[in-house]
LOPA-155121 format. One record per residue: residue in one letter; x negated, y negated, z negated of N, C-alpha, C, CB in turn. Coordinates in pm, 1 decimal, decimal comma. Atoms other than C-alpha are relative to their C-alpha. Glycine has a CB too. Layout:
N
a_X_Y_Z_X_Y_Z_X_Y_Z_X_Y_Z
...
This chain:
190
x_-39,7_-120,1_71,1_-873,8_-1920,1_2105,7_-115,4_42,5_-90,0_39,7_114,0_98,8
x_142,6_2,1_77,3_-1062,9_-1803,5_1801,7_-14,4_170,6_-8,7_3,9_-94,2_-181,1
x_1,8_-137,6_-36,7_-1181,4_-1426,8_1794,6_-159,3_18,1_-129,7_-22,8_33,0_218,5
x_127,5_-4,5_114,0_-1325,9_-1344,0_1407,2_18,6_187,6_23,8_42,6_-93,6_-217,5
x_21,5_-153,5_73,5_-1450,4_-990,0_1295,4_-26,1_41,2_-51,2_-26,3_69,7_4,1
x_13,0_-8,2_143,0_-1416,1_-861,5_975,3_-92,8_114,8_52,3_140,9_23,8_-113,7
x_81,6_-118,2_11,2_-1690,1_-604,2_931,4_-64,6_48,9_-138,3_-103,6_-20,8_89,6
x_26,6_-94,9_118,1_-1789,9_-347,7_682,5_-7,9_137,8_23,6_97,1_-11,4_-96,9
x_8,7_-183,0_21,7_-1832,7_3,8_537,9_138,6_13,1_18,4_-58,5_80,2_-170,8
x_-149,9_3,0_-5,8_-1498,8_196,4_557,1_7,7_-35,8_-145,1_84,6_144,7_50,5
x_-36,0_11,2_187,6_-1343,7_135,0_164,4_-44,6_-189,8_9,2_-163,6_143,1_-154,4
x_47,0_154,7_53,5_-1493,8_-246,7_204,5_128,2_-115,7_-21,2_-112,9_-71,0_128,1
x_-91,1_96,1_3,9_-1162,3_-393,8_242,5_50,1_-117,2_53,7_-8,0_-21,0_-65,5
x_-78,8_81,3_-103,1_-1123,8_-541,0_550,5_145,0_9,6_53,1_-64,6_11,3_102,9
x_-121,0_20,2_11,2_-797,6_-444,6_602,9_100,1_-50,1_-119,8_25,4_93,5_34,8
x_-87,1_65,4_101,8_-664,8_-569,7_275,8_-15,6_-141,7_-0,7_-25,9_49,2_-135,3
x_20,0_139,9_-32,5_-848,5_-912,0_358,5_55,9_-19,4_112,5_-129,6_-45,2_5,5
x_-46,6_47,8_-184,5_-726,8_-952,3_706,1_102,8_8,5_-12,9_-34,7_82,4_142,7
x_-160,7_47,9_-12,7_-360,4_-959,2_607,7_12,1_-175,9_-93,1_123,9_155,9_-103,7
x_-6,5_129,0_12,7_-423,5_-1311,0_402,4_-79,0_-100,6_50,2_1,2_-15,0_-97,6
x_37,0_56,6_-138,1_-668,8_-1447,1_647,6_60,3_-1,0_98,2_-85,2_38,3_45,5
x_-81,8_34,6_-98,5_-445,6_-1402,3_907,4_120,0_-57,8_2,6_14,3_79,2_51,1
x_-136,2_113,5_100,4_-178,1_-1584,6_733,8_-50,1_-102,7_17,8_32,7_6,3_-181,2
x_71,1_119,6_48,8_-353,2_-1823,9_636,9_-51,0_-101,9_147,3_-144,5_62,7_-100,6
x_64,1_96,6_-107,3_-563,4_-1913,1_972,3_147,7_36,4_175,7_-238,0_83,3_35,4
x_-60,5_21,6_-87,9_-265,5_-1822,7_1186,3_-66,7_138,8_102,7_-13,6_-157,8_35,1
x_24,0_-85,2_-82,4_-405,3_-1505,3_1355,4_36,6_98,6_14,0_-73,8_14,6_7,4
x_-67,8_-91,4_-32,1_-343,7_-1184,6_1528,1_-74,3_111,4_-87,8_10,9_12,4_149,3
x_87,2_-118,5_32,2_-464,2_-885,7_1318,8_-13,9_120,5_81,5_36,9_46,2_-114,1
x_39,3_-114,2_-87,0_-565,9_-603,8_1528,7_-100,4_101,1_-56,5_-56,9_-53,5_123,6
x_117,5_-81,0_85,7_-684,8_-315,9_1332,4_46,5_142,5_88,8_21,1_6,4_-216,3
x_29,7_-128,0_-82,1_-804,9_-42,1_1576,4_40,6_129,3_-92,4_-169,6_6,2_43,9
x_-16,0_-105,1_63,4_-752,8_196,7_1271,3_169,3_-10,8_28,0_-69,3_0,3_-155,9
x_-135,4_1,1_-47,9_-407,7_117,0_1275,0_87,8_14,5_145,4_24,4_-98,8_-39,4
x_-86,6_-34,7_-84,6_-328,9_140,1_1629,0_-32,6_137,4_53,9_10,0_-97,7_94,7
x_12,7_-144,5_-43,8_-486,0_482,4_1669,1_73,2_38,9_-122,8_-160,0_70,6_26,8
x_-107,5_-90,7_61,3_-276,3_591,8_1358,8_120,3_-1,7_37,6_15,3_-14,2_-119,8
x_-150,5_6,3_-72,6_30,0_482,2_1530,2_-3,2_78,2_168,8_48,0_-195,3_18,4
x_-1,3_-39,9_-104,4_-96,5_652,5_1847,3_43,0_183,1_-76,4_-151,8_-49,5_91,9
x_-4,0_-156,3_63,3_-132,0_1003,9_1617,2_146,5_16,5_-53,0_-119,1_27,1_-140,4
x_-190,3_-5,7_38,7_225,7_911,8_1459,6_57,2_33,7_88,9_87,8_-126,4_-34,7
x_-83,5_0,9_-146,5_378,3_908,1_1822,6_-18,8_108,5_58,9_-35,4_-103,9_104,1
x_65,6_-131,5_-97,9_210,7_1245,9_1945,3_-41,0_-27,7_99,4_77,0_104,2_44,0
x_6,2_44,2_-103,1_70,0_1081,4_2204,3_-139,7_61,2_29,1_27,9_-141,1_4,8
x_122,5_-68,2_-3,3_-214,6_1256,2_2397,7_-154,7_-35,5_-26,1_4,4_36,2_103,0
x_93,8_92,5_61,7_-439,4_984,7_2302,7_-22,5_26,9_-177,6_64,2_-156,0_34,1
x_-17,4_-27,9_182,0_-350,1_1032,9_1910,6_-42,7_117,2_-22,8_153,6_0,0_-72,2
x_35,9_-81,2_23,9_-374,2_1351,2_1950,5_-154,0_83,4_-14,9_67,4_19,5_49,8
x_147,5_10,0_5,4_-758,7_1357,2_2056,2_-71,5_-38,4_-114,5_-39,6_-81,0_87,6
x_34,7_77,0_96,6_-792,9_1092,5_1848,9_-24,6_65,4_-170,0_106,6_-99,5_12,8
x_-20,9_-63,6_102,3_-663,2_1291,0_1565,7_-118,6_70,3_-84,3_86,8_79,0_40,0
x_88,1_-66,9_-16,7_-910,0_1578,8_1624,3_-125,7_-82,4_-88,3_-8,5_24,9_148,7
x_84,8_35,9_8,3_-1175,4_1357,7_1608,7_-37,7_-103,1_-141,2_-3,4_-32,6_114,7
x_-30,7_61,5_108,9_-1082,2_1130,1_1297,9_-32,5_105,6_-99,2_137,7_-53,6_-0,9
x_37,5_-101,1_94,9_-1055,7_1445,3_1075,4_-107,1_46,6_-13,6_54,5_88,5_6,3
x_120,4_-73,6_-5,6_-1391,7_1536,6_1129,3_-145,7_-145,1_-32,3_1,3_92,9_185,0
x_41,7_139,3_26,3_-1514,8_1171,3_1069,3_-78,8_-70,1_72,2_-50,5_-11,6_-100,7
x_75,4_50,3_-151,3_-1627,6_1096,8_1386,4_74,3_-97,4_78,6_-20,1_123,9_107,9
x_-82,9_93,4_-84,2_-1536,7_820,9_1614,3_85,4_10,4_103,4_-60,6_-66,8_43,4
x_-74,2_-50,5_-136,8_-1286,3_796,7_1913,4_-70,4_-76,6_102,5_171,4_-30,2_9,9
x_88,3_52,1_-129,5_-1477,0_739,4_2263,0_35,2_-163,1_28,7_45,3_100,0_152,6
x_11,0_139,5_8,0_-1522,3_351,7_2314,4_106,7_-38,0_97,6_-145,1_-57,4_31,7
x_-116,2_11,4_-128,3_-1283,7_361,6_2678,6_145,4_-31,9_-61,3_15,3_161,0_93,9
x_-148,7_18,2_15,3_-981,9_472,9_2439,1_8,9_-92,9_-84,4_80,2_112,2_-42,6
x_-25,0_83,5_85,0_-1048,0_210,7_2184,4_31,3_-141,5_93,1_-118,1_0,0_-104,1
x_-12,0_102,0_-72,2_-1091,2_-47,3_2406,0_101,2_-54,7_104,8_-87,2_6,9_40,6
x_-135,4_7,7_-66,3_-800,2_6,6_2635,6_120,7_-69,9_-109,0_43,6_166,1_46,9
x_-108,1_49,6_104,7_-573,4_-26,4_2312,3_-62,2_-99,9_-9,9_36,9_69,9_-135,1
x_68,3_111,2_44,7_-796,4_-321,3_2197,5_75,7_-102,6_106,7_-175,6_15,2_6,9
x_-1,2_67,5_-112,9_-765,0_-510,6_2534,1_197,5_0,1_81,9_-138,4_90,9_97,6
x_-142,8_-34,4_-26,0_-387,7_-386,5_2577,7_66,7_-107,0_-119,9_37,2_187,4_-22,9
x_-100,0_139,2_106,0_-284,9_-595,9_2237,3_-23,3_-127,7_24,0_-29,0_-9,6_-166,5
x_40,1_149,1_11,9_-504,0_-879,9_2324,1_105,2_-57,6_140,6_-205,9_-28,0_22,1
x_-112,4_30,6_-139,3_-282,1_-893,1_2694,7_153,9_-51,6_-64,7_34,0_177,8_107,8
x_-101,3_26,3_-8,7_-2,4_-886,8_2508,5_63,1_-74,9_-112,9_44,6_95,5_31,3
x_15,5_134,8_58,5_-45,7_-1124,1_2258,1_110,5_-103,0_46,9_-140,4_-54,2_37,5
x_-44,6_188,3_-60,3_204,5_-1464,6_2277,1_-35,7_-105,5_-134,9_229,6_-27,4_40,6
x_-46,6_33,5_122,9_221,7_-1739,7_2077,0_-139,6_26,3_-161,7_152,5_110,7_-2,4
x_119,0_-59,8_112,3_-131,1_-1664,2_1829,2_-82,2_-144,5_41,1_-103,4_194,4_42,8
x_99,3_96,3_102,4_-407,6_-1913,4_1719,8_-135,7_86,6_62,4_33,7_15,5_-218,1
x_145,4_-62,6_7,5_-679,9_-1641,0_1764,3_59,8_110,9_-15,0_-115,5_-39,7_-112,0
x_45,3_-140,8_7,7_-777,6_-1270,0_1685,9_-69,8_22,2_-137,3_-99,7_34,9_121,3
x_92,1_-105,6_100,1_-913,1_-1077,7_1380,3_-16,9_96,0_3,0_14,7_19,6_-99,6
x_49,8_-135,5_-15,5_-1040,0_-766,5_1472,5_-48,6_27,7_-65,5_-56,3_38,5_74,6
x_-42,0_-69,0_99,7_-1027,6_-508,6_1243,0_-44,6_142,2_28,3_142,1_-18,8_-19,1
x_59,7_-82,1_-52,6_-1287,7_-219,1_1299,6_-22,6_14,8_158,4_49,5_86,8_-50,1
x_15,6_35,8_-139,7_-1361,6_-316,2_1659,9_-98,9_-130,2_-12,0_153,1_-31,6_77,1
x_73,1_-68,6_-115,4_-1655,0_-362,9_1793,3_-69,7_150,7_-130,0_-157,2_-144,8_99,6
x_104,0_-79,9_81,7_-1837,5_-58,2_1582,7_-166,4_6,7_51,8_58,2_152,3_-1,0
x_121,0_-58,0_-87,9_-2096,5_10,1_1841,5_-60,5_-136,8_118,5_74,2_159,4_102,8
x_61,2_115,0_-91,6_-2348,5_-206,7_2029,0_78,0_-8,1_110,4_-146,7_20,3_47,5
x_-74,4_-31,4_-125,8_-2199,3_-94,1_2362,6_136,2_-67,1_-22,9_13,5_163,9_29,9
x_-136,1_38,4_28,3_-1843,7_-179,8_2196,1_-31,1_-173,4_6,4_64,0_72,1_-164,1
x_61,2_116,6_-10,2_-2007,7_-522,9_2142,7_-34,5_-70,6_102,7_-81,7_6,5_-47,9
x_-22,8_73,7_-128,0_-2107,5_-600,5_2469,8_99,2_9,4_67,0_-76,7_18,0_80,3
x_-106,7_-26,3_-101,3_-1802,0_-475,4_2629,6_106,9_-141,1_-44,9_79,2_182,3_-22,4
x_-44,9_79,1_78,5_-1639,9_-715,1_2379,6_-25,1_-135,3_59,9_-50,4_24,0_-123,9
x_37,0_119,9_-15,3_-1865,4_-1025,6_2460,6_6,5_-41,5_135,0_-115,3_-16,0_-50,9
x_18,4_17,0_-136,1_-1851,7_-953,5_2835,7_154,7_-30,5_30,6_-73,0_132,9_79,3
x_-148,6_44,0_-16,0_-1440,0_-949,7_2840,6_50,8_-155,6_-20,4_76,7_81,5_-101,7
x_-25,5_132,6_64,8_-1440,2_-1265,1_2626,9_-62,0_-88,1_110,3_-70,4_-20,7_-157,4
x_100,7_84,0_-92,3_-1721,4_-1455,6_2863,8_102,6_41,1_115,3_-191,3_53,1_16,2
x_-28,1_26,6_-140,2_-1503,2_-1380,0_3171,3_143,6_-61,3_-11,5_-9,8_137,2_98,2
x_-82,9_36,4_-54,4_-1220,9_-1555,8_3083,8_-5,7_-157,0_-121,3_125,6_121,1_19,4
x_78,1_105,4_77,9_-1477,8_-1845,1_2865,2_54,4_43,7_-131,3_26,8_-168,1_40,3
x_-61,6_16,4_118,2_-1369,6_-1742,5_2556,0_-136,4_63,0_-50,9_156,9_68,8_-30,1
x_77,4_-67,8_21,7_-1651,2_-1583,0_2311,6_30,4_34,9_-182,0_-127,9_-66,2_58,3
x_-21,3_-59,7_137,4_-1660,6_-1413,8_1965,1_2,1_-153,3_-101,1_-147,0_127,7_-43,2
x_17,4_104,0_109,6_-1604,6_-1702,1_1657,0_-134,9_-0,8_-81,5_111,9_19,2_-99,8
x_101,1_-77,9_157,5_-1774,7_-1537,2_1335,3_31,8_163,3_-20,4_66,0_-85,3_-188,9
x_0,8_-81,9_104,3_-1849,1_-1257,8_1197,8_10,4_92,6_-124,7_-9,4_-10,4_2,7
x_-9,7_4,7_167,6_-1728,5_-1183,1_847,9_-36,8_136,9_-86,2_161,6_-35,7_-41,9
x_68,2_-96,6_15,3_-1932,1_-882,0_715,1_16,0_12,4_-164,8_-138,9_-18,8_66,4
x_-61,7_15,8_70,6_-1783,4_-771,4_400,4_-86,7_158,1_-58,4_152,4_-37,7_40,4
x_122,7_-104,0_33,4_-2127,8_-592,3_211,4_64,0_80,0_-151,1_-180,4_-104,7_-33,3
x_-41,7_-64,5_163,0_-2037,0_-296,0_-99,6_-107,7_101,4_39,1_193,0_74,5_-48,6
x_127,5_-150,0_12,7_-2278,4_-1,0_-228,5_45,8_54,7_45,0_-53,7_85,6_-112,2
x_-69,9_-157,5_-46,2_-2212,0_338,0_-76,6_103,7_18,7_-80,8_-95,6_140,0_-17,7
x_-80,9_-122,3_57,0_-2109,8_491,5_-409,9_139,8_-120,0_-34,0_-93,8_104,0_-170,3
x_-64,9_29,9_-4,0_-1850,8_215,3_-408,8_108,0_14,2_94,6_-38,4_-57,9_-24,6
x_-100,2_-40,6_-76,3_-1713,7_285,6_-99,5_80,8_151,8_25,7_-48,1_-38,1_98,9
x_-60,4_-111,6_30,9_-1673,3_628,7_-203,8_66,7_2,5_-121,7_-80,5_93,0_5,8
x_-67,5_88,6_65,3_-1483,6_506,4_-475,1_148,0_-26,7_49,5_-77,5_-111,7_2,0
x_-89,8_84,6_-31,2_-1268,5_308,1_-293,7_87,0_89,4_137,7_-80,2_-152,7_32,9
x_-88,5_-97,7_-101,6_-1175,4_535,3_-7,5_46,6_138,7_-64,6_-93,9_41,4_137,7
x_-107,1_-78,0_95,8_-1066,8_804,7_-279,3_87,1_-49,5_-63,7_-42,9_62,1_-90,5
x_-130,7_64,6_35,1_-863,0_603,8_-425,4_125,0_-68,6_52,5_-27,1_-65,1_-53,5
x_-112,0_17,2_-66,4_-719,3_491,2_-102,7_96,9_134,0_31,2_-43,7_-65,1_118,0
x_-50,8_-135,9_-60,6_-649,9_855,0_-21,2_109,5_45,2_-70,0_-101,7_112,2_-1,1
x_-87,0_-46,2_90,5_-469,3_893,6_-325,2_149,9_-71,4_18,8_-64,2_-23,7_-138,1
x_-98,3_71,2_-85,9_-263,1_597,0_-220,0_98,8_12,0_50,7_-24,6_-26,4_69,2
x_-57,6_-47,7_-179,9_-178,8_687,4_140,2_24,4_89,2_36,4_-63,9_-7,6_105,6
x_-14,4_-127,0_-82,5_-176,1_1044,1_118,6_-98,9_-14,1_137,6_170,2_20,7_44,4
x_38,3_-19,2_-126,0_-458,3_1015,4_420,4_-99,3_114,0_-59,4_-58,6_-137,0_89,4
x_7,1_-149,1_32,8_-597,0_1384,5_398,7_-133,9_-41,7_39,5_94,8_134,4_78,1
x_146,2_70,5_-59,2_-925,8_1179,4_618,3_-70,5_-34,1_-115,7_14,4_-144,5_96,4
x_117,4_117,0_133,0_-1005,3_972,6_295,0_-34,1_117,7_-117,7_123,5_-184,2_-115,7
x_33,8_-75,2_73,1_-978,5_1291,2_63,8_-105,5_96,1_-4,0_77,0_35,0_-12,1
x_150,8_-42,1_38,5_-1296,9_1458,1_119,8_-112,0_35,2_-3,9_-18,1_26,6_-23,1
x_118,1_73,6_3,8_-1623,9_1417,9_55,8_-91,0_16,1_89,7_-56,1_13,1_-100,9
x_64,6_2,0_-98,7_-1786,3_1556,8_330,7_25,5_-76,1_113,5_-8,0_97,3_23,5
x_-56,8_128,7_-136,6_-1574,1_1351,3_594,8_-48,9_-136,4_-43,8_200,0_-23,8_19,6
x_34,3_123,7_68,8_-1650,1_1052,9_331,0_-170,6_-37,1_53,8_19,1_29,0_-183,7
x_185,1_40,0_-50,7_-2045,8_1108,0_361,3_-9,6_-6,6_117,6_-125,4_105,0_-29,8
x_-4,7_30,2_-117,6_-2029,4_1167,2_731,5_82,9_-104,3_65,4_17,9_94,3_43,1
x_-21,0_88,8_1,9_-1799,5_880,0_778,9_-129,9_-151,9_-35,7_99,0_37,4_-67,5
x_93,1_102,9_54,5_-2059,9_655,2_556,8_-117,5_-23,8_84,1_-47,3_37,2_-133,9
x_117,1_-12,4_-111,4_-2361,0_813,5_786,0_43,4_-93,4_88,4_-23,0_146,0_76,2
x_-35,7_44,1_-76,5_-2182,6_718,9_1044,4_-32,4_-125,4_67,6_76,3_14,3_-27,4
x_-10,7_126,8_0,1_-2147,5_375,4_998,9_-110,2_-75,9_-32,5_89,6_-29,0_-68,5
x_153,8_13,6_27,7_-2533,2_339,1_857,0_-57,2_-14,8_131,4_-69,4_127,3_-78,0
x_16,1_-37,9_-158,7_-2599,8_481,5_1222,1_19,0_-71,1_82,4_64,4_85,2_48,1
x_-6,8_50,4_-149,3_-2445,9_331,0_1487,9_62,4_-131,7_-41,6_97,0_98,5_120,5
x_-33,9_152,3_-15,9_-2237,6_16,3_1339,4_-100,6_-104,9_-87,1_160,7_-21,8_-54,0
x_67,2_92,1_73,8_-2506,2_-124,4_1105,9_-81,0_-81,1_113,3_-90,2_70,7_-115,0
x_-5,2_120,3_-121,7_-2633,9_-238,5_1408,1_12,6_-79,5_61,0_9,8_-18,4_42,5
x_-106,2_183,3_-13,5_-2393,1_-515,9_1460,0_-55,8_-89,7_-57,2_158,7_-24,5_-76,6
x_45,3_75,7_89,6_-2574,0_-666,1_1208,7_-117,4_-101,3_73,2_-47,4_92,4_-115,6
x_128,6_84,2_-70,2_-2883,0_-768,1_1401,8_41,4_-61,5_133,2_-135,6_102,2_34,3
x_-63,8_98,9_-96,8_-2678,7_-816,7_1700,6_71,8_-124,8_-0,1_68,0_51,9_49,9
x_-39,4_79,9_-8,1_-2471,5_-1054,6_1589,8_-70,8_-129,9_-85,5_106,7_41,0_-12,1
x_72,3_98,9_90,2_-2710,4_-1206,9_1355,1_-82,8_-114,9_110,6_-120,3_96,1_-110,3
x_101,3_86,7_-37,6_-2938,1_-1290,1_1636,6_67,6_-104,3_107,2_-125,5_85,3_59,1
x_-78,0_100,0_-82,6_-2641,0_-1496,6_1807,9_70,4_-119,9_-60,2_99,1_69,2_66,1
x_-38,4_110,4_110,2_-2567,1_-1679,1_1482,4_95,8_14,5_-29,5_-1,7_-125,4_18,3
x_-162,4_-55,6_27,2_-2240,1_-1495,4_1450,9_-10,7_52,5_-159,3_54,8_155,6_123,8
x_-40,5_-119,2_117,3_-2292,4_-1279,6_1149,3_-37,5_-88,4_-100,7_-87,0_164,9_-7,1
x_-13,1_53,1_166,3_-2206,1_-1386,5_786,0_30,2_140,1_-67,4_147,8_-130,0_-38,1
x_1,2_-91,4_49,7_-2224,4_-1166,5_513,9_81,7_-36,6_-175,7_-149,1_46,8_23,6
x_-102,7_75,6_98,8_-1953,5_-1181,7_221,7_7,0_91,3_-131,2_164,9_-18,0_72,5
x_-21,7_-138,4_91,5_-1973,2_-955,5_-128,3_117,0_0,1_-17,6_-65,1_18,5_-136,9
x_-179,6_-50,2_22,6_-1627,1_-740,7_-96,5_-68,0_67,6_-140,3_106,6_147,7_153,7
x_-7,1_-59,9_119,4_-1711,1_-640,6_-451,7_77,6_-147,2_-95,5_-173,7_63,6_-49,3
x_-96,6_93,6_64,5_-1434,8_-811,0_-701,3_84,0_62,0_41,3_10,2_-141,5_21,8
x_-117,0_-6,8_-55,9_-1099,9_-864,9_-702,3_59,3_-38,2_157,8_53,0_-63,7_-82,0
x_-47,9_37,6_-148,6_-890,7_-903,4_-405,0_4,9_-144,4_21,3_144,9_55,0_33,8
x_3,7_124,5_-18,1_-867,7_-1259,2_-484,6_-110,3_-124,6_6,3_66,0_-14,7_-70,5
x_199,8_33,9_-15,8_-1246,4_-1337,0_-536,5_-26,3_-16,4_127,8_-123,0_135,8_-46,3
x_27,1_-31,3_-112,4_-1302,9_-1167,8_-223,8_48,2_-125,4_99,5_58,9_132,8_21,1
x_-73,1_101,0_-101,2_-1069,6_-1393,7_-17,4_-69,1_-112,8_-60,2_180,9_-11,5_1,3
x_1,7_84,6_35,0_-1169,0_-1669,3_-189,9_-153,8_2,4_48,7_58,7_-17,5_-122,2
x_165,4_24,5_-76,5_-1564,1_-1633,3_-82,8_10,7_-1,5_160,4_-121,9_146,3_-40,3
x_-23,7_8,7_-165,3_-1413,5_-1545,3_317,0_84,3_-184,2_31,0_143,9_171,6_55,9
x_-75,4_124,6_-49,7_-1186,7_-1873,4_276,9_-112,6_-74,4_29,6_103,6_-76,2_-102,2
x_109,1_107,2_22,9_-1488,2_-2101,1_163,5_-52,1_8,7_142,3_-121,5_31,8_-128,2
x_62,0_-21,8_-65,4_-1702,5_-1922,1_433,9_99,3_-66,8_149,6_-44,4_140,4_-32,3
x_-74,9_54,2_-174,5_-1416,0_-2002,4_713,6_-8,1_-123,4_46,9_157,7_7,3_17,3
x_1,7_204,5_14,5_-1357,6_-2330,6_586,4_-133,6_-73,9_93,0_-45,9_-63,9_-217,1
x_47,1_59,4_-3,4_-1682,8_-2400,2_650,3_-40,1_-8,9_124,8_-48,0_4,6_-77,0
x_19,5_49,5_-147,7_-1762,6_-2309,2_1020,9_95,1_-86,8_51,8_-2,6_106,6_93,2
């Protein structure tokens, strides 16, 4: 089983890559953003926390991510692999990650680290907002504290997974088809 993880700023465009990578290589997409927005769609007391805590551009506690995380991967049939899709953010999320995988031999693939400037990703997450109607991406203080955020506690990943030979680093600046086209090469090649 193969188990990649797109990583980036928010706005970098891992979820717009991870729907033709997962085509392509046959995998499950699993984008933690997406299953806590479908938890907040549902009113569910999970979403609802969740909610709270999203609007304010802060993360949801690692337990509830990981339950959902570990709940899709159970119920999985029929898949090739995994692309996780804002999951792991946090070191801690990371080992919890590498320790699940190791107990049933399986372990992380790659990496795929998908690098843009700040003022691009502020950019790019206003213009998703405009989009999606998501009231999160519209403004700018959730944007900068979002960006902190992710400077903070997930840039971190970086050295972790670097020093396991996992982490690749891919410029999401271009078109959408550029982009893919530097993650294909890169797949191709492990």
């Amino acid at each position: 089983m193969k188990y990649y993880i797109i990583f980036g700023p928010p706005g970098a465009g891992k979820g717009t890559q991870a729907i033709p990578m997962s085509e392509k290589y046959h995998l499950l997409h699993i984008s933690t953003g997406d299953l806590l927005r479908n938890e907040i769609a549902a009113g569910t007391p999970l979403g609802k926390k969740a909610e709270e805590l999203i609007d304010k551009g802060n993360f949801v506690p690692d337990q509830m991510v990981e339950d959902m995380l570990f709940s899709a991967f159970d119920a999985a049939k029929g898949v090739e692999g995994f692309l996780l899709d804002g999951f792991p953010r946090t070191i801690a999320q990371a080992e919890v990650l590498e320790n699940r995988l190791k107990a049933s031999g399986e372990s992380v693939t790659a990496v795929l680290s998908l690098h843009i400037p700040d003022q691009l990703i502020y950019e790019r997450i206003k213009h998703r907002a405009m989009l999606e109607n998501r009231a999160d991406d519209a403004d700018d203080s959730i944007i900068a504290n979002r960006i902190r955020t992710y400077h903070e506690k997930t840039e971190p990943l970086i050295r972790f997974y670097r020093e396991r030979g996992l982490y690749h680093e891919v410029s999401g600046e271009g078109s959408v088809d550029d982009v893919f086209g530097r993650i294909d090469t890169l797949v191709s090649s492990l």
